[in-house]
N, C-alpha and C positions, 0 to 999 in steps of 0.2 A: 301484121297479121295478114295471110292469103287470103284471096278472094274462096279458094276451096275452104278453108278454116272457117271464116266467117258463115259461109252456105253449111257449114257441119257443125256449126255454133244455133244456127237461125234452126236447123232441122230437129235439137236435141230438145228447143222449150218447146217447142210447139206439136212436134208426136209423140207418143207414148213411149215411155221409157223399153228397149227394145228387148230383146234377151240376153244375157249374159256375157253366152259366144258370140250372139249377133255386136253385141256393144263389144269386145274384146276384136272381133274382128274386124270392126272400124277404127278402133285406136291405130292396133296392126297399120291399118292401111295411110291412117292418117301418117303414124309415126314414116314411113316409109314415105313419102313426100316430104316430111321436114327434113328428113335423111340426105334428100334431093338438092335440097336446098344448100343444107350442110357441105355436101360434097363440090358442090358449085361455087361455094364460096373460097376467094382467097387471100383476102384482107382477115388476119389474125383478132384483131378485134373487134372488127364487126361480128366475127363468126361468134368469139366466146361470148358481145353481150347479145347478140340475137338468138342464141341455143337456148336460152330457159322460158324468152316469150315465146318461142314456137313450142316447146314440152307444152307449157301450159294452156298453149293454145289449144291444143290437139290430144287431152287428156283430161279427160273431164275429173277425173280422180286428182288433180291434181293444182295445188292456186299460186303455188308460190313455188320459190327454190335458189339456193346457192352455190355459187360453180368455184370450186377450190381448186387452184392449179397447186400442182409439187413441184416447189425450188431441189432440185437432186443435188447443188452444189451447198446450199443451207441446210438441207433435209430438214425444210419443212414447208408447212401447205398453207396457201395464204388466197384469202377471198378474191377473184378478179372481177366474177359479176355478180346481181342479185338481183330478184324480179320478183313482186307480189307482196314487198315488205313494207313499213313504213318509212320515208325517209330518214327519219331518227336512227330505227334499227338499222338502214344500211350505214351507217354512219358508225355507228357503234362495230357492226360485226367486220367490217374493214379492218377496225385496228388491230383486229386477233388472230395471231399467227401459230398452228401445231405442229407439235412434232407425230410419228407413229405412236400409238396410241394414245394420244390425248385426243376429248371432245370425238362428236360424231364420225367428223370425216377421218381423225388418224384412226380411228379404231377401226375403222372398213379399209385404210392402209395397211394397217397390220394384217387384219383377218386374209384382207387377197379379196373376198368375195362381197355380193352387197348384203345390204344390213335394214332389216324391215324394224322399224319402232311403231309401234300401232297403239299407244297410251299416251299422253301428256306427260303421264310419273315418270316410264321410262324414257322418254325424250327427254327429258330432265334430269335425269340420273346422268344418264351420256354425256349431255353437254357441259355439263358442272365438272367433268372431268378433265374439262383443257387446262386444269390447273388455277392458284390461287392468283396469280397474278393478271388473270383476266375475270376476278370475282367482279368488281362492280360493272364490269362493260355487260358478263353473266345475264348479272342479276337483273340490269336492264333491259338485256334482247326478251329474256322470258318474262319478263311480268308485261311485253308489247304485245305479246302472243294470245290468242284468243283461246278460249277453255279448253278447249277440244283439239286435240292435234295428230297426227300421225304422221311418220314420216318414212322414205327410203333414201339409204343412201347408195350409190353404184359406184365403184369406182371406172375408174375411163381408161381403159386397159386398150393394149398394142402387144400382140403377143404375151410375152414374159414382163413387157413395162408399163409402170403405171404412173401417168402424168398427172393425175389430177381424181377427185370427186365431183361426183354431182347429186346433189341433196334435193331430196322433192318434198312438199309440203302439202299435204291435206288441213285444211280448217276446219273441218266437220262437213263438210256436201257431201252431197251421194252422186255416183255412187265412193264407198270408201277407198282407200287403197287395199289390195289383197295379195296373196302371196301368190297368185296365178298372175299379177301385175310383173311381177320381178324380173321373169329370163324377158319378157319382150322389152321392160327397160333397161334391162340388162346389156341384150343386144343393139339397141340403139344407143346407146352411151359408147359402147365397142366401136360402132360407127361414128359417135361424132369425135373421141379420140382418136380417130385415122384422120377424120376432115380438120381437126385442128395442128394435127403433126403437119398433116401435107400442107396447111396454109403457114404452117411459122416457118416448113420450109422455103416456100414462096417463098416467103418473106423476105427470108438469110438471102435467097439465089438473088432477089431483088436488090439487095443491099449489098455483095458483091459486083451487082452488075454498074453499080452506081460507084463502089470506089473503083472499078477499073477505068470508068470512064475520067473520074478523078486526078485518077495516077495518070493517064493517056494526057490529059490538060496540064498537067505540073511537068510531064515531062517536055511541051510543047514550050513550057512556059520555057523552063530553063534551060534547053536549047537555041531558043531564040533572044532572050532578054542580053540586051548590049551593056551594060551594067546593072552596078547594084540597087541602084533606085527603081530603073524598071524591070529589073526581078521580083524585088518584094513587093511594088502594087500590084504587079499580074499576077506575084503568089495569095495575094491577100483576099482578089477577088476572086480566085478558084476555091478559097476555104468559104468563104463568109457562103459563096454558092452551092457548094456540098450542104452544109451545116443548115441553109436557109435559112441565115442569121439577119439581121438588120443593118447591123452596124461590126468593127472593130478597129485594130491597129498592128502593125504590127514591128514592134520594139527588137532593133538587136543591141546585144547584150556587149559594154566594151570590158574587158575584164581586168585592163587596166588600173581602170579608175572606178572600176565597179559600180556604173554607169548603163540603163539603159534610156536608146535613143531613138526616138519615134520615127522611123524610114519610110510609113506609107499608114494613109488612114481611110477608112472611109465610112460614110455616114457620123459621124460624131461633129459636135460642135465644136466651132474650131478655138474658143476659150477654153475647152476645156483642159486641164493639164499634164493630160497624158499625152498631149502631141507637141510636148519639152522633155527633153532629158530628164530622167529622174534615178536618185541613187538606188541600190539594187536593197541597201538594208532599209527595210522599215517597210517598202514596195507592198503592195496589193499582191500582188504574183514571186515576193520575195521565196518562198517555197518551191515552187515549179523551178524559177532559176536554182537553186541550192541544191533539189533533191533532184531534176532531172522526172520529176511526176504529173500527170495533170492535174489543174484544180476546178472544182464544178462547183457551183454553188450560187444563192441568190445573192444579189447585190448586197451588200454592208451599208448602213449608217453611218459612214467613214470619210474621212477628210477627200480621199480620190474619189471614190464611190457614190456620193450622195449629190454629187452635180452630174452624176448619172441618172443615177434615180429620178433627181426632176425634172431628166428631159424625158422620164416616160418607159427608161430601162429597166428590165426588173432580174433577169438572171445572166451570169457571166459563165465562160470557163476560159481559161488561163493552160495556151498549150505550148511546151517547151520543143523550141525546132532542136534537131540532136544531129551531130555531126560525130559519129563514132564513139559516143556517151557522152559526149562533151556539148554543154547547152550554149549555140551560139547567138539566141535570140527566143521569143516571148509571142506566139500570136496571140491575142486578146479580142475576144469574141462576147458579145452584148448584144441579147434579146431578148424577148417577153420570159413569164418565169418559168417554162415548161421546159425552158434550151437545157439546163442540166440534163436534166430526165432522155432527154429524146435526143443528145449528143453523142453520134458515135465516136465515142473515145478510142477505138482499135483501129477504124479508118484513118483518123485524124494525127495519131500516133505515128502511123506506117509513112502517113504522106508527112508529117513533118523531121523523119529520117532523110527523105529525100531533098525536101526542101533546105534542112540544117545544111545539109553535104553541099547544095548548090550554089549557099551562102557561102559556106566555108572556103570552097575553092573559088571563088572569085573574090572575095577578101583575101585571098594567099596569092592570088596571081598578083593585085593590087599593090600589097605591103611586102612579098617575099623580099626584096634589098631592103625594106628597112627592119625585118624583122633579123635579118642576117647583120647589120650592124647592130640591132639590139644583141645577139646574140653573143659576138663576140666580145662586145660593153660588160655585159653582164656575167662571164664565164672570168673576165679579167679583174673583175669586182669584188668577186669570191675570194674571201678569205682564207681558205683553206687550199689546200695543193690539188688541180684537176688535169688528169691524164686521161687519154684517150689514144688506144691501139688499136689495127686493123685487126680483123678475122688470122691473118698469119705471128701477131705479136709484135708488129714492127708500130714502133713511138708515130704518131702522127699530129699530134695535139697534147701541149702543155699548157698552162695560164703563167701568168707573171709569179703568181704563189708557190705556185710548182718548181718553179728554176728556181726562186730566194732560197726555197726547202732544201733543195737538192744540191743548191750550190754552185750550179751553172748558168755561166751569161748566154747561152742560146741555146735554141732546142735542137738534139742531137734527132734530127729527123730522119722516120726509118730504119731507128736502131732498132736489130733483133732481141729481141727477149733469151737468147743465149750470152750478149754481152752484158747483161743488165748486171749480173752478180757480180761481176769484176767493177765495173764502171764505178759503181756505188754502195760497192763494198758492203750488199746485203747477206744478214745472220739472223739467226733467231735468237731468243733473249738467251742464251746459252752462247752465243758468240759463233756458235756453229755455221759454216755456209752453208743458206739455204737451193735446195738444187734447182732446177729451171724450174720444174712441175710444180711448185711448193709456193714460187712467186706470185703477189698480188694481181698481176696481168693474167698469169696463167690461171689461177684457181677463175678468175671471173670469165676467160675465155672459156673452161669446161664446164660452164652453166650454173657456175655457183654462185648464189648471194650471200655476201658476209657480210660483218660491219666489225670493229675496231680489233683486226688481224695486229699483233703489233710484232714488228719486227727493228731488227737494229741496222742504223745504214750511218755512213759519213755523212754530218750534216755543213749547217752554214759557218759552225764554230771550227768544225777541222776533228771535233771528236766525235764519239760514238756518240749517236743521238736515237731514241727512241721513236719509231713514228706507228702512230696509228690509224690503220687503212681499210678502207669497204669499198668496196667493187660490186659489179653486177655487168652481166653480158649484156650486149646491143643487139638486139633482133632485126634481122629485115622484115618484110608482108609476109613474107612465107615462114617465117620463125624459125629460120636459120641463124646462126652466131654470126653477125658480121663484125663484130669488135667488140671492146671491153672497155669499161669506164671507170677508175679507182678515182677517190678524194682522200687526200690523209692529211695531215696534220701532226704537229711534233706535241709529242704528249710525254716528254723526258721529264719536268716539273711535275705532272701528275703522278706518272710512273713514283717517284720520289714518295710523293706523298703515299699512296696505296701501300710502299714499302714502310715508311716512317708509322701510318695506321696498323698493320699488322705487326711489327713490332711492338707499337704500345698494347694492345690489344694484350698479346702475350708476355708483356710484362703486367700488366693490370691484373690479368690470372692470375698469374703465378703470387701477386702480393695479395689477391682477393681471397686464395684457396685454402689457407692456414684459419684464418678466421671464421669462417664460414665451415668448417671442421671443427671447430672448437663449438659453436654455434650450432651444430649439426648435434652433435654428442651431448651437450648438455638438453638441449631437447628433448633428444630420444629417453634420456635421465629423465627427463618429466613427465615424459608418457607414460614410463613404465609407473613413476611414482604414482600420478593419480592414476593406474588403470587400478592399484592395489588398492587404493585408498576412497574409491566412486566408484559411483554405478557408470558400466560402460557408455550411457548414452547423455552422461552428464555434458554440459554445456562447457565448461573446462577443459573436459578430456574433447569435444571436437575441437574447439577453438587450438588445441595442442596440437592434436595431431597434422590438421590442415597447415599449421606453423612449420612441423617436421616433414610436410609433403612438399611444402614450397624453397624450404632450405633444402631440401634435397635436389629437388627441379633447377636451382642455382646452384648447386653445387656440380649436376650433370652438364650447364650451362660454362662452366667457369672447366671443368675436364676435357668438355670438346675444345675449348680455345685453346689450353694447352696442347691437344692432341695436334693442333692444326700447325700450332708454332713447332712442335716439335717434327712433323711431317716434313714442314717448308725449311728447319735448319736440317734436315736429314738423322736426326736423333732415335727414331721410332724403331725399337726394334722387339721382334717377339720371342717372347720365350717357350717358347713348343712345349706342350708334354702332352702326355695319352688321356684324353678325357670322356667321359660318359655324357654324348650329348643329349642322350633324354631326359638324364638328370640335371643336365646344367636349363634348357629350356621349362622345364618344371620348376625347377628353383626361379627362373624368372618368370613365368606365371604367377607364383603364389606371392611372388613380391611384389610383383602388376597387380593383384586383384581386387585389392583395399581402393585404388584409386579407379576402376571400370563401373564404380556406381553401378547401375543394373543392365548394364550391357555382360553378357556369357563369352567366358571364353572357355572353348575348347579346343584339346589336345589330342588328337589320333598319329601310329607309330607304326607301321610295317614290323618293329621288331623291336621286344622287351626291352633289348640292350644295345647299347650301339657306341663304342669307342673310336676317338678318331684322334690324329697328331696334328692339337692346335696350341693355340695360346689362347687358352679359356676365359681368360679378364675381355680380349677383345673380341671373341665370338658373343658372349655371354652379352659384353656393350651391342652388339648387332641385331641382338634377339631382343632385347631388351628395348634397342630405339624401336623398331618395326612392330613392336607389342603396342608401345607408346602412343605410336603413331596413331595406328588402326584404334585406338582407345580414342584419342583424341578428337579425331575426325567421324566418327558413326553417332548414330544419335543412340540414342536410348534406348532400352529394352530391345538393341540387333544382335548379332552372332558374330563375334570375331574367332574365327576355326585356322589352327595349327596344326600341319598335318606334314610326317616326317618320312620318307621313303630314301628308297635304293634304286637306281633307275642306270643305263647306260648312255656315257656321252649321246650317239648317233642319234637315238631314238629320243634322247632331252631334245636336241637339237630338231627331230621333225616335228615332235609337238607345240616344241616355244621357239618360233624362228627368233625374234629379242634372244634369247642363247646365244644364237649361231651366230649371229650381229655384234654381239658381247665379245664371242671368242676371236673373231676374225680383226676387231680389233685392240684384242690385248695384246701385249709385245710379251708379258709374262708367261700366258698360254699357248707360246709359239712351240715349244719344246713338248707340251704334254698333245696339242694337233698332231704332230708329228709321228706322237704312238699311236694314232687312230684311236680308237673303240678303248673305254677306261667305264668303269662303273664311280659313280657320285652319290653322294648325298643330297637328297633333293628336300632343303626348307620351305614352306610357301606358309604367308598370312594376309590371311583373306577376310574383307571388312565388306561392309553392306552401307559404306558413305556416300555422299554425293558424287565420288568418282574425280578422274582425272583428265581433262583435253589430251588427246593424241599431239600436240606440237608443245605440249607440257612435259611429254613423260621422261626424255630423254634429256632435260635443264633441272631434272630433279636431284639428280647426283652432283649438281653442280654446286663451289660455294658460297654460300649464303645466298642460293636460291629455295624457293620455296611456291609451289602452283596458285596462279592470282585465284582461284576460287575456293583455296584452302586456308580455313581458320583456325588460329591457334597460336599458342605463343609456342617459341622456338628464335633461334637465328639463322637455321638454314643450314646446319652444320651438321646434323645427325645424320642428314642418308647420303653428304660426302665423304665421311667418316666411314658412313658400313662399310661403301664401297673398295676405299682404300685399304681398311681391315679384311675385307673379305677377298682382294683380287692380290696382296701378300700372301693370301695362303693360298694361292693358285688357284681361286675358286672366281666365279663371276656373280654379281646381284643385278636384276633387274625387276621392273614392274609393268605388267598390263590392268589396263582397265579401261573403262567406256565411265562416260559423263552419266549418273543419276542408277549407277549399275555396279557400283563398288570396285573396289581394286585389290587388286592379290599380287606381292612383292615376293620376289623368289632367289632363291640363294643354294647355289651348288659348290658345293666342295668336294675337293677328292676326299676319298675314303680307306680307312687301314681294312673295312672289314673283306674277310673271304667271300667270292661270289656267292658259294653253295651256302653258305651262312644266310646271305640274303634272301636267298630264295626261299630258305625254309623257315624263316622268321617267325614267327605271330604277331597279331595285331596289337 
């Protein structure tokens, strides 16, 4: 409290209470010296806990008050000071955090403007509204509260931004609060929001000024540090200095033996046993090492921690030094319990980037020969066959596995990747020579990652041998291709097997599918019987039909594995004729329906009628899986929409680039590209599921794949099947869709109808 306060304190008991304006225009004037105050101040927290004893000093209307600043990244507003209350009360109203419009102060957020409460009811009404889960902290502020109360709240406004409230409190004195009190609190809250922005900015400038000088010493350090011991004590005591820590250590990381090893300590007793080796799993800072995050927090009860604790340490954090994301070491920092809280972790962070790096390369200067003989140990170790080409394709690195593989006693060094097809006599599993551009070297020199490419080469036996290969380009700093790196391995015995499985596969069909038709028929024989015989909703007749929906689902199970065998022997052939496809997709709706539970499907058609030259058994299969699908996958009571149009290549293709991706690479629709501009049939079903990942959509056609986030039974055979039935008839399927936003599968066919036909269609 000022000595002018005090003298405007001492003036107000002892003369006569003065007039109105006379008393308003000494607030005025008071307020306007606390304002003085406010603006002079640049210690953020002194500012915010000394703003409510100067209001109160300086306003006789007013006894108490609570200053709520707003979190804008939490949005919400959480107590910082309080003045006038009982200890208890501050205690309690700490722990209560709002959103806009809960309790006094969100609701003067929301409004924008302040907010006079001149009753105790309605002060109480207000407050009760932060919601139920601060009822008992509630029910205790107000029953601390003396009978009589009024209150203002203002918010603390910066042009368009609002940081914070300021709640004022009347007990019953006179004189009261009044609504000619408001714009002049009004305007000094205006004001002490500008004096507390300009001090938090202080603040920030202050706390940059301190990591630069930080950074200035880490860079002194590691400049001049002649090894690695006295790098990290001079790094140790520029951190524990920053931080104005007590004590710490600071542990690099061997990853080895997943080992950290205490390089520099100070302040700590020297029994203690962090300044021994200790393993990385089970560790106190086992986290920071693994995830690369800091850790903050108070000391643990704990086997490492508590012979801290009893020399008097009460909070820790755990800061990961980083050398290009890579954690080479552990500073560990110990002080009283407030070091969490008041820990600049974004300083400490930035400087332990620099610090990791200054670790790292002086460890690399140190070990570079021996980790060059670890390397090549370890590349010769490897089981598998590892090659290594320049940026132009020329061989410059093989392992021992490599030549066993290949068949050669030494490495043909700086062979071009134009001799490589002759050499080793590389084909694809068709026995075809594969051309230069097509080889494992090259596809990884043009930036591509694969994994188990298989191709056929001469191997160690002298015959064809299958091998399987993944690659991926060598980047330099500038992320240019300097080379390429393939691993393969002979995977001829597998090979084998995958063939020997698909064979059984489609012989287990073909003996499964006669029974399971026989099985099928007599079923449906039973449905019909009890549907005549019972009432529809009998326990019987579900139990049947669910019987006849699951024999069917195996039987559609037991047709795809045929269709698959039949694909792979080359068997698969269609029998064209002119069919009605509106009819045929309606006929597989209403065969779909019994099983969409209370999911809706509908049917919308650009044109009544629409004939086209397919093989109806396999479109109908097409329409039929993608019904299924969209059933299977959507939840309950959604919209699965079928909608059938006439549309022209060009313009298919500007709408769905996935089209034009399709066409470009079918080898089928090289012929019909070539006529340009063709009118289609354009299918599309669209479901309201959880959706499909973008690095999912184009493995969905693949077989017996199936999206990791999609549930359902199935083998994964259905939408490799459309595809092949659908790009024999010269047409392409594809699917778009977003994660938790549904998916729509589309399928274009050419078309027998007349343009002008389509265009004059009805719906």
């Amino acid at each position: 409290m000022t000595a002018n306060t005090s003298q405007y304190e001492h003036e107000m008991m002892n003369d006569p209470a003065p007039p109105a304006d006379t008393a308003r225009s000494q607030v005025l004037s008071n307020l306007l010296q606390a304002s003085t105050y406010l603006v002079s101040t640049l210690d953020p927290t002194e500012l915010i806990h000394g703003l409510l004893q100067r209001v109160v000093g300086v306003v006789p209307a007013v006894q108490a008050g609570l200053l709520w600043m707003y979190d804008s990244q939490r949005a919400v507003l959480q107590i910082e000071a309080t003045y006038g209350i009982e200890a208890v009360t501050d205690t309690i109203v700490r722990r209560i955090y709002l959103r806009a419009g809960e309790g006094i102060a969100g609701s003067t957020i929301r409004r924008e403007d302040p907010l006079l409460i001149e009753t105790r009811t309605a002060y109480r009404d207000l407050v009760v509204r932060a919601g139920v889960r601060w009822q008992n902290d509630i029910t205790e502020y107000l029953e601390s509260l003396p009978c009589t109360i009024m209150a203002v709240s203002l918010p603390l406004r910066i042009g368009n931004e609002i940081i914070g409230v300021l709640e004022l409190l009347n007990f019953g004195s006179e004189p009261p609060l009044q609504r000619d009190d408001v714009p002049v609190l009004q305007a000094f809250s205006n004001i002490a929001a500008g004096a507390i922005k300009n001090a938090q900015l202080h603040a920030q400038m202050q706390a940059h000024q301190r990591r630069l000088e930080a950074f200035g010493a880490i860079g002194t350090v590691v400049s001049t540090a002649a090894d690695l011991s006295e790098l990290t004590h001079h790094v140790l005591d520029v951190m524990l200095g920053v931080v104005g820590a007590d004590a710490g250590a600071l542990l690099l990381l061997d990853p080895g033996r997943a080992m950290l090893l205490c390089s520099a300590a100070n302040g700590l007793p020297d029994t203690l046993e962090l300044l021994h080796e200790i393993p990385v799993v089970g560790a106190v800072c086992e986290e920071a090492v693994r995830y690369g995050q800091p850790i903050r927090r108070p000391l643990l009860e704990r086997a490492d921690e508590a012979r801290l604790i009893e020399h008097g340490f009460a909070g820790c954090a755990y800061i990961p030094l980083l050398a290009g994301g890579t954690v080479v070491g552990i500073a560990a920092i110990y002080g009283e319990s407030r070091l969490p809280q008041r820990i600049d972790v974004q300083t400490l962070m930035m400087m332990s980037n620099l610090i990791g790096f200054a670790i790292a390369n002086v460890r690399l200067y140190e070990d570079s020969q021996t980790e060059r003989r670890k390397l090549a140990a370890v590349i010769n170790s490897i089981a598998e066959g590892v090659g290594l080409c320049d940026r132009a394709g020329r061989l410059v690195l093989a392992n021992q596995t490599a030549m066993a593989l290949l068949s050669i006693e030494s490495l043909p060094y700086q062979q071009p990747l134009s001799e490589m097809p002759d050499f080793y006599a590389i084909r694809d599993l068709d026995s075809t020579p594969l051309p230069v551009e097509r080889l494992p070297f090259a596809r990884a020199l043009s930036g591509e990652v694969f994994h188990d490419y298989r191709v056929l080469l001469r191997g160690a036996s002298g015959q064809d041998t299958v091998m399987g290969f993944s690659g991926a380009p060598v980047y330099d700093d500038m992320g240019h291709v300097e080379g390429a790196v393939v691993v393969f391995r002979d995977i001829t015995a597998s090979q084998r097997l995958e063939r020997a499985k698909d064979d059984f596969l489609a012989v287990a069909a073909h003996e499964l599918r006669s029974p399971l038709a026989a099985v099928r028929s007599y079923t449906d024989l039973l449905v019909r019987r009890e549907q005549r015989r019972s009432d529809e909703d009998s326990t019987e007749l579900r139990g049947l039909t669910i019987l006849a929906q699951q024999v069917g689902h195996m039987l559609r199970l037991v047709d795809n594995l045929l269709d698959v065998s039949r694909l792979d022997a080359g068997q698969l052939t269609l029998q064209m004729q002119h069919t009605n496809l509106i009819s045929l997709i309606e006929q597989a709706i209403e065969q779909l329906r019994p099983t969409a539970g209370e999911r809706m499907l509908s049917f919308e058609s650009e044109l009544s009628e629409h004939t086209i030259t397919c093989d109806a058994l396999r479109i109908r299969q097409v329409v039929t899986n993608l019904i299924s699908n969209a059933i299977r996958y959507s939840p309950n009571s959604t919209r699965i929409d079928l909608f059938l149009m006439i549309i022209w290549s060009d313009e298919l293709a500007l709408r769905h680039p996935a089209f034009a991706a399709a066409r470009q690479l079918s080898a089928l629709q090289q012929a019909q590209a070539e006529r340009g501009r063709e009118p289609l049939v354009l299918m599309s079903v669209s479901d309201q599921g959880g959706g499909i990942p973008a690095d999912q959509l184009q493995r969905l056609f693949r077989r017996f794949q199936r999206g990791n986030q999609r549930a359902g039974e199935g083998l994964g055979l259905g939408l490799y099947l459309s595809r092949e039935f659908v790009t024999r008839h010269g047409g392409e399927i594809w699917a778009e869709s977003r994660e938790h936003q549904g998916s729509t599968f589309y399928v274009a066919l050419p078309t027998d109808i007349d343009v002008a036909q389509a265009q004059n269609g009805t719906s």
